[in-house]
KOLTORKE-455361 format. One record per residue (C-alpha): x, y, z; residue in one letter. Coordinates in Angstrom, 1 decimal. Layout:
N
[node [X,Y,Z],'A'],
...
This chain:
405
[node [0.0,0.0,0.0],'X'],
[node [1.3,3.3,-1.0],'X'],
[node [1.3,6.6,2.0],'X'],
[node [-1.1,9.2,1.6],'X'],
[node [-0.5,12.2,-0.7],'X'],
[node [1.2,15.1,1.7],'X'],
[node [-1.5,17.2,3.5],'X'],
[node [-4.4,15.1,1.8],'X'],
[node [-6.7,13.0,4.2],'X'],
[node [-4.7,9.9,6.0],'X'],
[node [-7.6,7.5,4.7],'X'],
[node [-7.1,8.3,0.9],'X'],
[node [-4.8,6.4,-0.7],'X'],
[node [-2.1,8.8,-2.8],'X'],
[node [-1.7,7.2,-6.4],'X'],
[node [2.2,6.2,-7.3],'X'],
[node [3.6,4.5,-10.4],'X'],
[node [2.7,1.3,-8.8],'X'],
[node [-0.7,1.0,-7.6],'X'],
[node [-2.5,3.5,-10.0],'X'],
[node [-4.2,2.1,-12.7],'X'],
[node [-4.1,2.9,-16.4],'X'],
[node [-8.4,2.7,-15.5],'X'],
[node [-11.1,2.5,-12.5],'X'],
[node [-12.0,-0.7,-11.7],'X'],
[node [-15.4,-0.7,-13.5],'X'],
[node [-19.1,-1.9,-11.1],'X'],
[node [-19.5,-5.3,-12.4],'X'],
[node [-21.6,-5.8,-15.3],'X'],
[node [-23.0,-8.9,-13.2],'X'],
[node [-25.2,-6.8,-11.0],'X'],
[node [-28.7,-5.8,-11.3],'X'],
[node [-30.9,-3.2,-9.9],'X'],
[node [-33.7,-4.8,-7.6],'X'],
[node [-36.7,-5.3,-9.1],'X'],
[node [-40.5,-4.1,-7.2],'X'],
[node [-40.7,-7.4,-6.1],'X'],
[node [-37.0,-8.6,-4.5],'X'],
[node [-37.6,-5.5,-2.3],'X'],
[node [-37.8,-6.5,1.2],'X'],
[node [-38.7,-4.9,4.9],'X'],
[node [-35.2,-4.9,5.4],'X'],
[node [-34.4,-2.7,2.2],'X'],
[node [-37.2,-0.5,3.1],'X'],
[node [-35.1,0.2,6.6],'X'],
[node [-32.3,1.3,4.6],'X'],
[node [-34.4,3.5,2.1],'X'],
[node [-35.4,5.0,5.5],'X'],
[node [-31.8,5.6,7.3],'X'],
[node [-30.8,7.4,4.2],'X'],
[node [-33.8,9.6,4.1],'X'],
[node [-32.5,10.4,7.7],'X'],
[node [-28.8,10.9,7.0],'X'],
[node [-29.4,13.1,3.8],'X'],
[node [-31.6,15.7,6.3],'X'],
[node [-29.0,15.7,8.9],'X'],
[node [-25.3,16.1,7.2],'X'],
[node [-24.5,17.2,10.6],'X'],
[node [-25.0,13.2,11.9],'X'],
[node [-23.4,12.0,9.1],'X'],
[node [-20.2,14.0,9.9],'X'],
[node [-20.2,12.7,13.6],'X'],
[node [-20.7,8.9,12.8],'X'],
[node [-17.7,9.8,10.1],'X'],
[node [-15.7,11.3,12.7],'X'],
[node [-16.0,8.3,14.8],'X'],
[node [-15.2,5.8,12.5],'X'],
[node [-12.2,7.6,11.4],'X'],
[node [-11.3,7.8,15.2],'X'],
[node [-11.8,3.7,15.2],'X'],
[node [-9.0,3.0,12.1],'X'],
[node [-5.5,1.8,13.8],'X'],
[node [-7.3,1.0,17.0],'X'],
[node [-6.2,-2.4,18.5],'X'],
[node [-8.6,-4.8,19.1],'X'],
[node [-6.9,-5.7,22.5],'X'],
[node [-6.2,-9.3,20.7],'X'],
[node [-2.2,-9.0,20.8],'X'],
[node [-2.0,-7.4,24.2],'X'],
[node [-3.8,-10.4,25.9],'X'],
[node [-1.4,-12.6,24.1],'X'],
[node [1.0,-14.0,26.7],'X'],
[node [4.4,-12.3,26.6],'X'],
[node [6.3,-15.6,24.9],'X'],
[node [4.2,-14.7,22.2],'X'],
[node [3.6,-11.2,22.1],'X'],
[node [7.7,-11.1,21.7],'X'],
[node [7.4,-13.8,18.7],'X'],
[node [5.2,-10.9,17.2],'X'],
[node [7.7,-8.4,17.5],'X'],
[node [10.0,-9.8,15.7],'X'],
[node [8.4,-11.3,13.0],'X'],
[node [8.1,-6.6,12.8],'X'],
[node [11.5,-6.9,12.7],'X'],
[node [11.8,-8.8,9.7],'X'],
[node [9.1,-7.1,8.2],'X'],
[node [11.1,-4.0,8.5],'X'],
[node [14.3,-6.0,6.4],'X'],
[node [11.9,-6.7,4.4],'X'],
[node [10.8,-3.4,3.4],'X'],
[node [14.5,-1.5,3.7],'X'],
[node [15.3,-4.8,0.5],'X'],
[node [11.6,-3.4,-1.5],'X'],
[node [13.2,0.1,-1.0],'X'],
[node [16.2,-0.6,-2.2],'X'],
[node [14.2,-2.5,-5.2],'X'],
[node [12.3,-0.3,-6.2],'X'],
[node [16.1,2.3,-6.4],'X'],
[node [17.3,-0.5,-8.6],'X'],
[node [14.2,-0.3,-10.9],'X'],
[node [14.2,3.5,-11.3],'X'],
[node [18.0,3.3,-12.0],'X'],
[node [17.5,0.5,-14.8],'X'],
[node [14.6,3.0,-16.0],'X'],
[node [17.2,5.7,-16.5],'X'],
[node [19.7,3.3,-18.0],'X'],
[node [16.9,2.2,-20.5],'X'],
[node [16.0,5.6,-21.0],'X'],
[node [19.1,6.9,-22.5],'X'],
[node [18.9,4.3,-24.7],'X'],
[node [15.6,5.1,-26.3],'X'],
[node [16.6,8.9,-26.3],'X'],
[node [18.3,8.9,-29.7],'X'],
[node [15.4,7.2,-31.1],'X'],
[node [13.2,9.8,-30.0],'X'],
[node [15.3,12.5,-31.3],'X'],
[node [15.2,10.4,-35.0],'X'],
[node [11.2,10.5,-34.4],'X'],
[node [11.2,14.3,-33.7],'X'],
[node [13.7,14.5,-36.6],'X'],
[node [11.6,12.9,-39.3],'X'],
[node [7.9,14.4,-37.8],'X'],
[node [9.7,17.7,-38.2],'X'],
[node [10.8,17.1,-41.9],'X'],
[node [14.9,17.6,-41.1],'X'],
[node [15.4,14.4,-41.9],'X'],
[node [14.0,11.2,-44.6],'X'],
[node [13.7,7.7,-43.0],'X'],
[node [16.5,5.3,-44.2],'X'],
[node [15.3,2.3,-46.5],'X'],
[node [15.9,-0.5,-43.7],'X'],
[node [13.4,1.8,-41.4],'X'],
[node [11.0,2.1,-44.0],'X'],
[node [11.4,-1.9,-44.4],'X'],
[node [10.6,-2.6,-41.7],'X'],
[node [7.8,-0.4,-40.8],'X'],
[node [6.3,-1.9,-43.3],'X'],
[node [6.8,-5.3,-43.2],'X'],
[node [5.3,-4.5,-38.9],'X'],
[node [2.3,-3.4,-40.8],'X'],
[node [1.8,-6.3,-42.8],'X'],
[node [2.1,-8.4,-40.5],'X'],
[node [-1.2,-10.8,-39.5],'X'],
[node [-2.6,-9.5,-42.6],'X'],
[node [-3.2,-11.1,-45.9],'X'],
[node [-1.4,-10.3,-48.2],'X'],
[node [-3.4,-9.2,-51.6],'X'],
[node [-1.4,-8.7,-54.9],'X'],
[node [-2.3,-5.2,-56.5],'X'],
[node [-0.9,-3.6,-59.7],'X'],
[node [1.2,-1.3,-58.8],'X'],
[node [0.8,2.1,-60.1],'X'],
[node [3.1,4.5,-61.0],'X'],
[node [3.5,7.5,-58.6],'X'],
[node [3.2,11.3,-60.2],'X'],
[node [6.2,13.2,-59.5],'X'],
[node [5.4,15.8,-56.8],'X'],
[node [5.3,19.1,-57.8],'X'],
[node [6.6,21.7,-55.4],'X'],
[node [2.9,23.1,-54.4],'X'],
[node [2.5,18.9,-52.9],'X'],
[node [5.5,18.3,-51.1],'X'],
[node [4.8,18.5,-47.2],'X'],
[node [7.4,18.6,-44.9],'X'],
[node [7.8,16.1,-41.9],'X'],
[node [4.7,14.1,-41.2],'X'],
[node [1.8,17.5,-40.0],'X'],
[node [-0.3,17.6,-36.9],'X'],
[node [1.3,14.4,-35.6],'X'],
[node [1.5,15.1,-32.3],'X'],
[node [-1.6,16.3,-32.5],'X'],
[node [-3.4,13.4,-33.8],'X'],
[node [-1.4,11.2,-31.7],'X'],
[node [-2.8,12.6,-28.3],'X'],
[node [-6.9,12.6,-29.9],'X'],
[node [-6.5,9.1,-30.3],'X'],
[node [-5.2,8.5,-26.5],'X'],
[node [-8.7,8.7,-24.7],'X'],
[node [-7.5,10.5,-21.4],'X'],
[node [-5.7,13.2,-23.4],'X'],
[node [-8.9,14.1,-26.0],'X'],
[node [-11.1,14.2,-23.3],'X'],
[node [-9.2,18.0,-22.4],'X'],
[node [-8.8,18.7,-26.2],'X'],
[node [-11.3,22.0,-27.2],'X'],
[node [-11.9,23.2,-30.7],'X'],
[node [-10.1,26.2,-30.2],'X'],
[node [-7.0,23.9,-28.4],'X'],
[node [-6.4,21.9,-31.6],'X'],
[node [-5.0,25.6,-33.3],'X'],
[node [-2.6,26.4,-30.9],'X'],
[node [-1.5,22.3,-30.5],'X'],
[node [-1.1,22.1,-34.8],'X'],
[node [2.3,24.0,-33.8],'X'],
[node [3.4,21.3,-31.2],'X'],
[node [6.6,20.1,-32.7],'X'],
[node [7.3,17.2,-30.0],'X'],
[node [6.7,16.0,-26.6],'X'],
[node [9.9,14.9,-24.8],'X'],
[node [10.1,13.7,-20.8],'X'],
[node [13.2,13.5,-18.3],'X'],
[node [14.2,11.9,-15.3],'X'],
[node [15.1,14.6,-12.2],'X'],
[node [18.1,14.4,-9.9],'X'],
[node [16.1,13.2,-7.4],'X'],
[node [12.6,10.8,-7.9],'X'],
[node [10.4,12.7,-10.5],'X'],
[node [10.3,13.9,-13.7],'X'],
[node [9.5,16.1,-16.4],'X'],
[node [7.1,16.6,-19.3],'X'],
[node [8.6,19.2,-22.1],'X'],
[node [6.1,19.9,-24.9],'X'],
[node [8.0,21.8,-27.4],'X'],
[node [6.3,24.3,-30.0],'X'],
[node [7.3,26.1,-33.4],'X'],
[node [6.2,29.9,-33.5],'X'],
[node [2.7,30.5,-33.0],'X'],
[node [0.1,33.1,-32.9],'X'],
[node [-1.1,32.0,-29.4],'X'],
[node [2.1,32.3,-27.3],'X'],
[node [5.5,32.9,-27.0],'X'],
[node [7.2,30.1,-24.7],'X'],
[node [9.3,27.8,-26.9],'X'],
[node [9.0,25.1,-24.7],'X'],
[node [6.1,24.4,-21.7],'X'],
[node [7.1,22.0,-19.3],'X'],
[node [5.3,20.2,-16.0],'X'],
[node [7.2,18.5,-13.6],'X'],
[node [6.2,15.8,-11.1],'X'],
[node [7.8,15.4,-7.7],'X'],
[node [7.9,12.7,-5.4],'X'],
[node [8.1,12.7,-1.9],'X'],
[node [12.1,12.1,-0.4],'X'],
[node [10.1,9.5,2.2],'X'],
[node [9.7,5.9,0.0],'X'],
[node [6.3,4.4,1.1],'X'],
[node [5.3,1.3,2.7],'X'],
[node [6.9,-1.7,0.3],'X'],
[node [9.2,1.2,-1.3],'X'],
[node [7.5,2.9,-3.6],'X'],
[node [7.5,6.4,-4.5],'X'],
[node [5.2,8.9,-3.2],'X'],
[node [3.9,11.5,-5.8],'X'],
[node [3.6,14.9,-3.9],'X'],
[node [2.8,17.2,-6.3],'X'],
[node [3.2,19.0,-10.1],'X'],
[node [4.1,22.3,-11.1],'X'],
[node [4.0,23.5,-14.2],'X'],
[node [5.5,27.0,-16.5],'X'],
[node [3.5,29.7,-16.8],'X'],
[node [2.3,30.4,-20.5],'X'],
[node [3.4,33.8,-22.0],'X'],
[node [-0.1,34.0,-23.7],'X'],
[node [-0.3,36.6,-26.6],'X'],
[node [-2.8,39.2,-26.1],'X'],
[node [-6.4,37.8,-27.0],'X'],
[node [-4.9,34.4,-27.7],'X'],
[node [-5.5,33.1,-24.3],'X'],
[node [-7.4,29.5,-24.3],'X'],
[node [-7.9,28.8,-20.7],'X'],
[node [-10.3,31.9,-20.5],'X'],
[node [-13.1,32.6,-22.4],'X'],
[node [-15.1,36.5,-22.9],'X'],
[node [-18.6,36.8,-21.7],'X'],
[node [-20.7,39.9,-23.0],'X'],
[node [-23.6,40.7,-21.0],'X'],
[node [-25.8,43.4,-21.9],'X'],
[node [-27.3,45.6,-18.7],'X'],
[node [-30.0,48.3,-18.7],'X'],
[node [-29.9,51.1,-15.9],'X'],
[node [-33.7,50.4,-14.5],'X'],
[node [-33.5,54.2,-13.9],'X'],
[node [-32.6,56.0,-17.5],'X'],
[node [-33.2,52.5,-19.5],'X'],
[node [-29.7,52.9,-21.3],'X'],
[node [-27.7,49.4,-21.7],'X'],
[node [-24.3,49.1,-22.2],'X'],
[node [-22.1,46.4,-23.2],'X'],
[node [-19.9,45.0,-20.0],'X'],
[node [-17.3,42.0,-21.1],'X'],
[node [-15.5,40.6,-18.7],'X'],
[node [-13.2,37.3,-18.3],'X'],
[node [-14.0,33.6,-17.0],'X'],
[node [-12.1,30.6,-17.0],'X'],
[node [-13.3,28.0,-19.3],'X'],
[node [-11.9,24.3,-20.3],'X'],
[node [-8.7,23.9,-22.1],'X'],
[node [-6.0,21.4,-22.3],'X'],
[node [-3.6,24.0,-21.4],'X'],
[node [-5.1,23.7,-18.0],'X'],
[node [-3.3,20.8,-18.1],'X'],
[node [0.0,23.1,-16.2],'X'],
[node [-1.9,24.5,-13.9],'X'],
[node [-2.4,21.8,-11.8],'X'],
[node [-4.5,21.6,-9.2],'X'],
[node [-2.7,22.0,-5.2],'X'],
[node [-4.1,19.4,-2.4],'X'],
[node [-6.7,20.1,0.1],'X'],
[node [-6.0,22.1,2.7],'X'],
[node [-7.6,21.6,6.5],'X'],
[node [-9.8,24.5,5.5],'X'],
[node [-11.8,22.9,2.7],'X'],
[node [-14.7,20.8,3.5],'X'],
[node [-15.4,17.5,2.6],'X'],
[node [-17.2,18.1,-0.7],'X'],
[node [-14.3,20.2,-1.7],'X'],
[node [-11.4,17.7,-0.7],'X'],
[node [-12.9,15.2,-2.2],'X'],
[node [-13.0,17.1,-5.6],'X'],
[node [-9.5,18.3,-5.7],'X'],
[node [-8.2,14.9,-4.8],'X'],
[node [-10.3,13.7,-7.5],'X'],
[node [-8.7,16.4,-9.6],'X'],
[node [-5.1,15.4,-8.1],'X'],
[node [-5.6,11.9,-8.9],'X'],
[node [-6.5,12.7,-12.8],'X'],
[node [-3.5,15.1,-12.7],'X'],
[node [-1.2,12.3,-12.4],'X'],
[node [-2.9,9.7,-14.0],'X'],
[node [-2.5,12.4,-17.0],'X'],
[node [1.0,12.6,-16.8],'X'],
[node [1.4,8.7,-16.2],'X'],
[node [-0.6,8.3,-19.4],'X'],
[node [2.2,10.7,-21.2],'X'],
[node [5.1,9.2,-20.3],'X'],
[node [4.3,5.3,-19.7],'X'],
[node [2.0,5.9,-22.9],'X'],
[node [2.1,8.7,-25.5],'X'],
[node [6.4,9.4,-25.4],'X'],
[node [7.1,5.8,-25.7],'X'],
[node [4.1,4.7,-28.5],'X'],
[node [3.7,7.8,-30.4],'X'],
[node [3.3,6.2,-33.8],'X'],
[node [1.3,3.9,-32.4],'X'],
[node [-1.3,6.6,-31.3],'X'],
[node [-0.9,8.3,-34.6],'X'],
[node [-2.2,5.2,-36.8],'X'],
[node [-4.5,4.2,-33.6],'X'],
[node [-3.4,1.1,-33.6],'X'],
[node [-2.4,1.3,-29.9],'X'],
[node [-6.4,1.4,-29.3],'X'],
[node [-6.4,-2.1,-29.8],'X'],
[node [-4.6,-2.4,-26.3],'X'],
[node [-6.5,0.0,-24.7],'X'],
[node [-9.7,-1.1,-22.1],'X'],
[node [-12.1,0.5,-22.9],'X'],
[node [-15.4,0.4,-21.0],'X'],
[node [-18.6,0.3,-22.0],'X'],
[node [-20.8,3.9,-21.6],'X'],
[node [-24.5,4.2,-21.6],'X'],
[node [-24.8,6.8,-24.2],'X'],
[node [-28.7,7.4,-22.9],'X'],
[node [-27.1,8.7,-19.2],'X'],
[node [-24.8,11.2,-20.8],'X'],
[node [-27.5,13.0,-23.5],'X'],
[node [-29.7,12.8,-20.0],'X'],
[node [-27.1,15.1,-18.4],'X'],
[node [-26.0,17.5,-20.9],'X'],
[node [-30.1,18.2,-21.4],'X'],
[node [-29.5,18.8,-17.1],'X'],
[node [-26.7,21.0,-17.9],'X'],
[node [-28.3,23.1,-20.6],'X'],
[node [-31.5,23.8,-18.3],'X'],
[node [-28.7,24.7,-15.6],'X'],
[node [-26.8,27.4,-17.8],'X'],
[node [-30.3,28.3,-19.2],'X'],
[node [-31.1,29.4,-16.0],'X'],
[node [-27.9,30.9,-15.0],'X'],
[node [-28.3,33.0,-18.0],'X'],
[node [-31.7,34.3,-16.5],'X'],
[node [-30.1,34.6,-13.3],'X'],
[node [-27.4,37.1,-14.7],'X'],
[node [-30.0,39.1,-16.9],'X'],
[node [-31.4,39.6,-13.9],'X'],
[node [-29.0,40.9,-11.9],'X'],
[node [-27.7,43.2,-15.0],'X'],
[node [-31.0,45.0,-14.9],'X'],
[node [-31.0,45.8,-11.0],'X'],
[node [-27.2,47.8,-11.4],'X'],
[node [-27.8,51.0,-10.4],'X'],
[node [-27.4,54.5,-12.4],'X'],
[node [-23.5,54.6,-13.0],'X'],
[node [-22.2,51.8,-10.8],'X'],
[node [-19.4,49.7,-11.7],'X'],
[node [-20.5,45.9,-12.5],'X'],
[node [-19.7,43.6,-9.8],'X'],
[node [-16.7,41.5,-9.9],'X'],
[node [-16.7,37.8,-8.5],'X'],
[node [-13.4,37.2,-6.8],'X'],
[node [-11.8,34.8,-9.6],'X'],
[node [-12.7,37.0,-12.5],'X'],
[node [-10.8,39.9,-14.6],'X'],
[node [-12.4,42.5,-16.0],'X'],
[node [-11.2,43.4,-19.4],'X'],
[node [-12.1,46.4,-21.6],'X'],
C-alpha cells in the first residue's frame, strides 16, 4: 500500500507509479438493480436511514468522525497474548522492517535501470522528432521494416502497382503535419481536455519529450514552433515525489508544477469572454460589459491543481483529490503511454490495447439536457442581476474573474 498524498486526508490512498491504474476498476456488469418485487422490509429500513442521514449532514459528519477515530485501533487481541508470544510478534516486525529497507532498495534498482533504459531510447526519440519535423527522410531499412510490422497478420493481396506522379513543389509536405496532435486525440484521457479552439494552438506542437530529475520525479517538455497564441518555446510540467519511499518502497507522488504560459494578447485559451448586456432600470440605457472567466482547455493541463487544505470541507477535498488523482494519472498516461508509443497513437493502432469500457450513451445526453436547463437558467439569473445595477455603478466582480475592456 502506497502513504497518503502530503497534507491530503490519511484514509485516501495517494496514487504512485505502482498501484495507479491505467483505469477504474469498472461496477461489475453482473449486477442488477432490484426489481419491485425482490424488495424486502429490510431494504425498506435502509431506504429510511438514508432519508434520515441526507436531512441531517450534521449526523453523518459525527458517525464519520467516529469511525475515522476507530482505524489503527487495536482490538486488545495482541495485548492479551502472553508475553512468549507477544515477543514472537515483535520480531516477526522486525523482519518485516528487512523486508521493506530490500523493497526500497528494489524499487532504487528499478528507477535506476529506468534511466539506464532511457538513455537508450533517447536517440530514437530524437530520430522520431527528426523525421515528424521534416529535417530528416527515414533510411530504406526503417521504411522496411515499418512496413513489413504493418503487414504483418494480414493477408497479403497482390495489387498492380501504379506509378507515382512526381510531386510538384505546391504537394511536397514537410515532416509528417499535426502528428502530435493526432497522436494525443487518439489517447482517450488526453482528448477528453482537447477543445476546438485547443487543436490551433497544438497544430504547432513540434514534440513532446520527458526527463528523469536528480532526485525521484520527472519532467514533461512539450515543445512548440512559432505561433500566434504564445510565445514560450517550450512548456514544461514536472512531477515530484516525496524524499520518504512508502510502505513496500514505492515512491510517493507529492505534487506537479507547471510554466507559466506567456499567452499573446487575446490568444489566451484557458479563459473565455462573456458579453452581457445591462440596462440602468433608472434612465433605461444598456451598455455592453465584457468581462473574463475561466473556461476548459488542455492547457489547464499546467496549472495543476494544489491538495486540500484543513480548510476545505469535505465536498471540496474530495473534488480536488479527484482532480489530483486525474492530474497524475495524465501525466502517467504521457510518459508510460504517448512518449514511448507515439506512432502507435498516430495510426490508432495502440487502441487495440486499450480497455475501454462500455458507456451508456442514454445517461450522458440525459445530463448534458440537465446541464443546458442549468446554464439556461444561470443565463436568466445574470440578466437579472444586470438589470437591478444601479445608475452609473461599476459591474460587480466575483473574486476569480478579470475585467477586461
Amino acid at each position: 500500500m502506497a502513504e497518503p498524498i502530503k497534507n491530503r486526508r490519511a484514509e485516501v490512498p495517494a496514487p504512485t507509479p505502482q498501484n495507479t491504474p491505467a483505469n477504474n476498476a469498472p461496477i461489475s456488469s453482473h449486477a442488477q438493480q432490484p426489481g419491485v418485487a425482490s424488495i424486502k422490509e429490510e431494504d425498506l429500513d435502509r431506504a429510511a436511514a438514508a432519508s434520515i442521514f441526507a436531512q441531517n449532514p450534521k449526523l453523518v459528519q459525527m458517525i464519520q468522525g467516529r469511525l475515522g477515530s476507530l482505524v489503527g485501533r487495536s482490538s486488545g487481541y495482541i495485548e492479551s497474548l502472553p508475553a512468549h508470544v507477544r515477543r514472537r510478534v515483535a520480531g516477526l516486525k522486525g523482519i518485516q522492517k528487512d523486508h521493506s529497507k530490500l523493497e526500497a532498495e528494489f524499487q532504487e534498482e528499478v528507477l535506476q535501470l529506468e534511466k539506464k533504459y532511457f538513455a537508450k531510447f533517447t536517440p530514437l526519440y530524437e530520430k522520431r522528432a527528426a523525421i515528424v519535423n521534416g529535417q530528416e527522410e527515414p533510411t530504406d531499412a526503417q521504411v522496411k521494416a515499418g512496413e513489413d510490422d504493418s503487414e504483418e497478420g494480414e493477408a497479403k493481396t497482390e495489387k498492380p502497382e501504379k506509378p507515382e506522379k512526381p510531386a510538384t513543389d505546391e504537394e511536397i509536405i514537410k515532416g509528417i503535419p499535426e502528428f502530435w496532435l493526432s497522436a494525443m486525440k487518439n489517447q482517450i484521457s488526453l482528448a477528453e481536455m482537447i477543445t476546438d479552439r485547443d487543436e490551433a494552438a497544438l497544430r504547432y506542437l513540434t514534440d513532446i519529450r520527458m526527463e528523469y530529475l536528480d532526485k525521484p520525479g520527472f519532467r514533461l517538455i512539450f515543445e512548440f514552433s512559432e505561433n500566434d497564441f504564445f510565445t514560450n518555446k517550450t512548456i514544461t510540467k514536472t512531477y515530484f515525489y516525496q524524499n520518504e519511499s512508502g510502505y513496500g518502497g514505492d515512491f510517493i507522488y507529492d505534487h506537479a508544477e507547471g510554466d507559466n504560459i506567456d499567452w499573446k494578447e487575446g490568444k489566451d485559451l484557458t479563459v473565455r469572454i462573456e458579453s452581457k448586456k445591462q440596462r440602468n432600470k433608472n434612465t433605461k440605457q444598456t451598455r455592453i460589459v465584457k468581462k473574463t472567466v475561466p473556461t476548459e482547455s488542455f492547457f489547464n493541463f499546467f496549472s495543476p491543481p494544489k491538495a486540500p487544505t484543513d480548510d476545505d470541507d469535505n465536498d471540496a477535498a474530495s473534488d480536488i483529490e479527484e482532480r489530483l488523482e486525474l492530474d497524475y494519472q495524465l501525466g502517467e498516461d504521457i510518459k508510460e503511454k504517448l512518449i514511448p508509443r507515439a506512432i502507435d497513437w498516430f495510426t490508432g493502432e495502440a487502441l487495440a490495447f486499450e480497455e475501454i469500457d462500455d458507456l451508456d450513451e442514454e445517461n450522458f445526453d440525459e445530463e448534458d439536457d440537465e446541464e443546458d436547463d442549468l446554464s439556461d437558467d444561470r443565463d436568466d439569473d445574470d440578466e437579472d442581476e444586470s438589470d437591478d445595477d444601479d445608475d452609473g455603478a461599476k459591474p460587480k466582480q466575483d473574486a476569480q474573474e478579470c475585467k477586461q475592456s
